[in-house]
C-alpha positions as CSV (number, residue, x, y, z in Angstrom):
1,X,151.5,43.2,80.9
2,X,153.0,40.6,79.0
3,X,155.7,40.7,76.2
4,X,152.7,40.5,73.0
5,X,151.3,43.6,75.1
6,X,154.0,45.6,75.2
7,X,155.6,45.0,72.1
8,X,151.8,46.4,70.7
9,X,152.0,49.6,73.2
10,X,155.7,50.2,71.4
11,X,154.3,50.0,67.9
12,X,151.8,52.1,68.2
13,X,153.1,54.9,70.5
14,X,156.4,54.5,69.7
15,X,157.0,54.2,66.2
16,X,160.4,53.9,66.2
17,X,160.3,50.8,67.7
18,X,158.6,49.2,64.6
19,X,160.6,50.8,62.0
20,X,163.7,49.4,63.7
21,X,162.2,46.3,63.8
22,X,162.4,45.7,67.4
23,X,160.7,42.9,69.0
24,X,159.8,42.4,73.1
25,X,161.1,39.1,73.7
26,X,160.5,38.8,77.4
27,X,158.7,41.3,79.8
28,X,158.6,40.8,83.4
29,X,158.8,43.2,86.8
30,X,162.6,41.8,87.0
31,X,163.5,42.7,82.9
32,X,163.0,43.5,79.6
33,X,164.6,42.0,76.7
34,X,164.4,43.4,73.4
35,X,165.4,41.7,70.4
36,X,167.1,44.1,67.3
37,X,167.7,42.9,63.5
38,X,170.8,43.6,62.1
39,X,169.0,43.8,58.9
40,X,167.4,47.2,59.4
41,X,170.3,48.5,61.7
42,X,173.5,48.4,60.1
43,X,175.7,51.6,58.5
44,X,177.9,51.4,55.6
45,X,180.8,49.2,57.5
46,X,178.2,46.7,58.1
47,X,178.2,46.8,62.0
48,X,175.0,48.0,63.8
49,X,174.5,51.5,63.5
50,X,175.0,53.3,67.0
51,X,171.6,55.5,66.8
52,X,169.8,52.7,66.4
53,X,171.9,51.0,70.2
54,X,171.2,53.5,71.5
55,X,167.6,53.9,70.8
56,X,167.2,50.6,71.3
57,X,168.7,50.3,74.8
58,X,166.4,53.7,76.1
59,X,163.9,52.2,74.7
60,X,164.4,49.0,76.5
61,X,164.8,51.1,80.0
62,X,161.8,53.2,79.1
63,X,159.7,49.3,78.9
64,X,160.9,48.4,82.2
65,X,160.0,51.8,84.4
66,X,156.4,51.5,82.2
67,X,156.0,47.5,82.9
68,X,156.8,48.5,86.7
69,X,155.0,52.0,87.0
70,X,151.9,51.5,85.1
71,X,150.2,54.2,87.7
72,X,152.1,56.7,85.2
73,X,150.2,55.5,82.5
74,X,153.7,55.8,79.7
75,X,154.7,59.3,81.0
76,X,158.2,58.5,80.8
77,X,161.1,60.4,79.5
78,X,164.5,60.1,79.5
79,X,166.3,62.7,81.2
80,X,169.8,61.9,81.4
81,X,171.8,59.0,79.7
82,X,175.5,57.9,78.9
83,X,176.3,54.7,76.2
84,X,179.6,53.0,75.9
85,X,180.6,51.3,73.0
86,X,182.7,48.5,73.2
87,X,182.6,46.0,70.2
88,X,181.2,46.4,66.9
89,X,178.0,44.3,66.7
90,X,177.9,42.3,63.8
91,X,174.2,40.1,63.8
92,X,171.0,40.4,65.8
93,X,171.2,42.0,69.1
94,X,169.7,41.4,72.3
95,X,169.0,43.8,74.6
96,X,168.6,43.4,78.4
97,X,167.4,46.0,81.0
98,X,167.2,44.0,84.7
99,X,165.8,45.9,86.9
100,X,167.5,47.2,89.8
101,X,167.2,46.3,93.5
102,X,163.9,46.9,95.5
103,X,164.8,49.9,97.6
104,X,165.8,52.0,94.3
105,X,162.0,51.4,92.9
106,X,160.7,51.8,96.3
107,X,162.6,55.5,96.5
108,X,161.0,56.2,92.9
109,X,157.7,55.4,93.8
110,X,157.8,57.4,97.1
111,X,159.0,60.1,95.6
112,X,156.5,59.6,92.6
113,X,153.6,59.6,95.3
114,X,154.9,62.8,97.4
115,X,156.1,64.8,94.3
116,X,153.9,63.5,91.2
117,X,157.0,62.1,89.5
118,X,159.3,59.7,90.6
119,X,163.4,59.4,89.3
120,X,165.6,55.7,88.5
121,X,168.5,55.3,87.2
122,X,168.9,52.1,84.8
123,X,171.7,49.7,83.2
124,X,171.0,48.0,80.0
125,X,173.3,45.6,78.2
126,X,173.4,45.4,74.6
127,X,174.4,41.9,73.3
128,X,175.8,40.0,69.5
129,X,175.3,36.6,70.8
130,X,178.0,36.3,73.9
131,X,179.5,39.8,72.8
132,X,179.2,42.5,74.8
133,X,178.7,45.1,72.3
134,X,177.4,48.3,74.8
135,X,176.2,49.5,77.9
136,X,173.9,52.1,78.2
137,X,172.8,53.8,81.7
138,X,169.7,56.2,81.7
139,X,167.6,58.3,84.6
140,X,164.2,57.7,83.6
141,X,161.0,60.2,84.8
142,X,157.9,59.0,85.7
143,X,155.1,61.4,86.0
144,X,151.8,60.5,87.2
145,X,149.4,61.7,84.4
146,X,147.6,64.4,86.3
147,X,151.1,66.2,86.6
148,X,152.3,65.6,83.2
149,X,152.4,69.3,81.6
């Protein structure tokens, strides 16, 4: 899946995505990064609007378990998730899921292939140019489609 591919897969099935304005900027086994506007993002003190970090930084995990488990065909949820906050953004954002080592995808997809649904646990970094504005850590589900309920 490349980035064009993706970025249409968010669109349509998540429409969030697209009314945030969020574009896939690079998509690869190893990350995602997501680019966000301030434009469409900011509240009434003109920094970025924390709903739209943080849906912005699930949705960038959410990319990477579907780039890397495309056997569960986008039967992901979120199931646990914690953001800190630690700058105001002020412009654009970028926003960075790497994906984590080997034996942490290997244990999701063994337990995905003995159980129908396989757990990881993410870190995304949420960036205004060299600022550091959040981090965001999430424990994403995949379920294989013929368990999904």
């Amino acid at each position: 899946m490349d980035a064009q591919q993706l970025q249409d897969f968010l669109h349509h099935g998540i429409s969030a995505s697209a009314a945030l304005g969020i574009r896939v900027a690079a998509c690869s086994p190893e990350q995602v990064v997501l680019d966000m506007p301030f434009a469409d993002n900011h509240n009434h003190k003109h920094t970025t609007f924390g709903g739209s970090m943080a849906l912005a930084a699930t949705l960038c995990g959410w990319s990477l378990v579907h780039v890397r488990l495309p056997q569960a065909d986008g039967q992901i949820v979120i199931q646990e998730s914690q953001m800190r906050y630690l700058k105001p953004g002020r412009g654009d954002l970028r926003i960075i899921t790497r994906s984590p080592d080997e034996a942490a995808w290997q244990a999701c997809l063994d337990m995905l292939r003995r159980r129908g649904k396989g757990k990881i646990e993410l870190e995304t970094e949420l960036w205004d140019g060299e600022v550091l504005t959040a981090v965001f850590q999430g424990k994403f589900v995949a379920v294989l489609p013929d368990k999904a309920a």
